[in-house]
C-alpha positions as CSV (number, residue, x, y, z in Angstrom):
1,X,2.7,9.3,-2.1
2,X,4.0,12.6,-0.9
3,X,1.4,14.9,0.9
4,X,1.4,18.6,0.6
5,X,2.0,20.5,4.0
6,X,-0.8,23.2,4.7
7,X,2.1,25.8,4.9
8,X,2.8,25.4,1.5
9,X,-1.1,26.4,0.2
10,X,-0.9,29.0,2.6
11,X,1.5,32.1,0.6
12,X,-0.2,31.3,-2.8
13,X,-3.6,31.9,-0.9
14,X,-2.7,34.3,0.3
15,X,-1.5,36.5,-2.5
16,X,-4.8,35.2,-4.5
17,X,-7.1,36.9,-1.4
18,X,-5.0,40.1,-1.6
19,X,-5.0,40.1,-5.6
20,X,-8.7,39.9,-5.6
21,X,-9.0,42.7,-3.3
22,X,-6.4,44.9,-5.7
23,X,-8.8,44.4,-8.5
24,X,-11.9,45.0,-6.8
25,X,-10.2,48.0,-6.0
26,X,-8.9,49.0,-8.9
27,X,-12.4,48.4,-10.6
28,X,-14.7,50.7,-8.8
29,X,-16.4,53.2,-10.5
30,X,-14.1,56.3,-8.8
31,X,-11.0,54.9,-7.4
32,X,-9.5,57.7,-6.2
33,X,-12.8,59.2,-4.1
34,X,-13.1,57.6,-0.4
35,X,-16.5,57.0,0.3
36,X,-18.9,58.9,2.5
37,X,-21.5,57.1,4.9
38,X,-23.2,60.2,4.2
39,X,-23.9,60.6,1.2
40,X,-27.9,60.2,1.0
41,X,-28.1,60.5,5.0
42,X,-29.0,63.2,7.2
43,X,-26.0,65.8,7.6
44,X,-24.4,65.4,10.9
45,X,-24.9,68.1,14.1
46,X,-22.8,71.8,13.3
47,X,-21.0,73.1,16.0
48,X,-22.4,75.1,18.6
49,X,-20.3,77.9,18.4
50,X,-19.5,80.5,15.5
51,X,-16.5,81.8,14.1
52,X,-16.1,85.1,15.7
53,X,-18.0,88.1,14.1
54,X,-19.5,85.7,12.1
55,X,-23.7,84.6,12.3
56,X,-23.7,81.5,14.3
57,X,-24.8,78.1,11.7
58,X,-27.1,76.1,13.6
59,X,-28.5,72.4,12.0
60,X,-32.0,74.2,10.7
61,X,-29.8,76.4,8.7
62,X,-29.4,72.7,6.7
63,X,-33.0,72.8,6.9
64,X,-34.5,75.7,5.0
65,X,-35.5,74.5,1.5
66,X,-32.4,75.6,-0.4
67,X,-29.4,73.7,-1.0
68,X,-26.2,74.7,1.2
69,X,-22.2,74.3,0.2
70,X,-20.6,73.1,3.5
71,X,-17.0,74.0,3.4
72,X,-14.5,73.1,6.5
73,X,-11.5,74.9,6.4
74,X,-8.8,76.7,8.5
75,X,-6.9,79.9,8.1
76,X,-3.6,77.9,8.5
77,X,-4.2,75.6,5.6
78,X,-2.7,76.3,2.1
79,X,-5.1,75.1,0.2
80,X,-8.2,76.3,1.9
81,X,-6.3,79.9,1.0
82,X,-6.2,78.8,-3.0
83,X,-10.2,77.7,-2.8
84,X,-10.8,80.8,-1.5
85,X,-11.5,83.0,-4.6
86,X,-13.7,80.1,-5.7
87,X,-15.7,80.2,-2.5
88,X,-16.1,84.3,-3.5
89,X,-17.2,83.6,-6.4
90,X,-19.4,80.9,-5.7
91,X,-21.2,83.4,-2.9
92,X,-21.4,86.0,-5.9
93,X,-23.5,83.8,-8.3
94,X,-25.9,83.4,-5.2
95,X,-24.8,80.0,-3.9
96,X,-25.4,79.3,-0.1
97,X,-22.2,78.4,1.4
98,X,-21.6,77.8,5.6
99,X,-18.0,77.6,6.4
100,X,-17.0,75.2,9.6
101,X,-13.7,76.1,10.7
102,X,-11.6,73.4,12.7
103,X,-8.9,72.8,14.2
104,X,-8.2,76.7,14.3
105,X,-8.1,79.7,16.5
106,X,-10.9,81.8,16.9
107,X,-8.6,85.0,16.1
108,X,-7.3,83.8,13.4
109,X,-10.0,82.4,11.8
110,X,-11.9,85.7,12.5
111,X,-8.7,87.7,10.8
112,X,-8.7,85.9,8.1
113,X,-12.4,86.3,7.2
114,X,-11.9,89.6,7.7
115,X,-8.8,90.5,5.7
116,X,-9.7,88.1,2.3
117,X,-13.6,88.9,2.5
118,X,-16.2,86.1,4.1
119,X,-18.0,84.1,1.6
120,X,-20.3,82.2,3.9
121,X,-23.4,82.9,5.0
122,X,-23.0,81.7,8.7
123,X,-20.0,79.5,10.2
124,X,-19.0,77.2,12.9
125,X,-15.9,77.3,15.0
126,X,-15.0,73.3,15.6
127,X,-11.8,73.8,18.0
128,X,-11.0,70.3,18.6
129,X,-12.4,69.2,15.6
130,X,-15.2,67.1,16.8
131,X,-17.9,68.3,14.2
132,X,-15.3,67.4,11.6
133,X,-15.1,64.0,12.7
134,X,-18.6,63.8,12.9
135,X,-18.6,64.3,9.0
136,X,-16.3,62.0,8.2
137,X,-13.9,65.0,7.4
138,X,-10.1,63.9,6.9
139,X,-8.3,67.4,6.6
140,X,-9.3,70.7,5.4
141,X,-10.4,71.3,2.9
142,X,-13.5,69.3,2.4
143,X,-17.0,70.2,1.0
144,X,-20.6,68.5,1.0
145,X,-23.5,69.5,-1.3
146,X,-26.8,69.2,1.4
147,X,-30.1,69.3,0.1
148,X,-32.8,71.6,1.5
149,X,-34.0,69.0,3.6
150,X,-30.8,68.1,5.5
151,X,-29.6,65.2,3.2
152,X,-25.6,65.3,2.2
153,X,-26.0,64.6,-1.8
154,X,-21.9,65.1,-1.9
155,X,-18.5,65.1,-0.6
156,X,-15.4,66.7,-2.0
157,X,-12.3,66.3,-0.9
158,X,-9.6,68.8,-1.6
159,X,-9.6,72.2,-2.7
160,X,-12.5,73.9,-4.8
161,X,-9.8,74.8,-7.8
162,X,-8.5,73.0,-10.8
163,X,-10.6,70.8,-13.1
164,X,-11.2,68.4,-10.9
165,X,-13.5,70.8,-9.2
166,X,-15.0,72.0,-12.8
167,X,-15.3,68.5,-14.2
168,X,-16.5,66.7,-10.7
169,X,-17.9,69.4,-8.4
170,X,-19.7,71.9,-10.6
171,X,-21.7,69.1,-12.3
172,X,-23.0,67.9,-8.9
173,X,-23.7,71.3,-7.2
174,X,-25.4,72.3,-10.9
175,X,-27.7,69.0,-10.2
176,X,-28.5,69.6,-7.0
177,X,-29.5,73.1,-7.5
178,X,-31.9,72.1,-10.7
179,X,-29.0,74.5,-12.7
């Protein structure tokens, strides 16, 4: 009787473990969203310093009551330019937003707030992208909805445009805000 060598088990094993993990994948509810060890926690510290001519975002400014858009950007990333108007118009209809900027430079970041209007209420200046980290941020743009007691309720990855943001985004910000 001929016995069956361990190294033959092995590749069919294998490709069973990795096939279970492609469907378990494939099978979550959103497989395209990475997940955020934040969501439902505390929001993370905000950087100490503020873009310049800007009001200076400190962690009780997560704190107040009111629900607050965090949005980290950069004035050298394309599609933190495109969100833009959406982050305008966002501020217009009354929505708190504080802007982190990372990875920047302080004169830029203050020239571009200055030359295509500043939607956010306060900002942070992150220059080595620290904070970011902190948030689980993977390149600009990103945005979290924080409840008015300090508690990230989402993350959104990407720019604010398109109908991703209408059919994904808007929904969540319009249950946060009770809207």
């Amino acid at each position: 009787m001929a016995s069956i060598s361990p190294l033959m088990i092995l590749p069919p094993a294998i490709f069973a473990a990795m096939a279970g993990l492609f469907l378990g994948g494939m099978l979550r509810e959103n497989p395209d969203e990475l997940p955020s060890t934040f969501v439902g926690q505390q929001a993370p510290a905000v950087p100490a310093e503020a873009v310049v001519g800007t009001a200076q975002l400190t962690d009780a400014d997560l704190r107040t009551g009111e629900v607050t858009i965090v949005n980290f950007w950069a004035s050298w990333c394309p599609p933190c330019r495109a969100e833009h108007p959406n982050l305008l118009a966002l501020e217009a209809e009354g929505y708190r937003i504080a802007g982190v900027n990372f990875r920047d430079q302080q004169d830029q970041a203050g020239t571009y707030l200055a030359d295509y209007e500043d939607p956010f209420f306060a900002t942070g200046f992150d220059l080595r992208g620290r904070t970011a980290i902190d948030w689980g941020v993977t390149a600009p743009p990103e945005t979290f909805i924080v409840d008015g007691d300090g508690t990230v309720l989402f993350r959104y990855i990407g720019p604010l445009v398109g109908s991703d943001y209408e059919q994904r985004f808007l929904p969540e910000l319009a249950k946060a805000t009770g809207g």
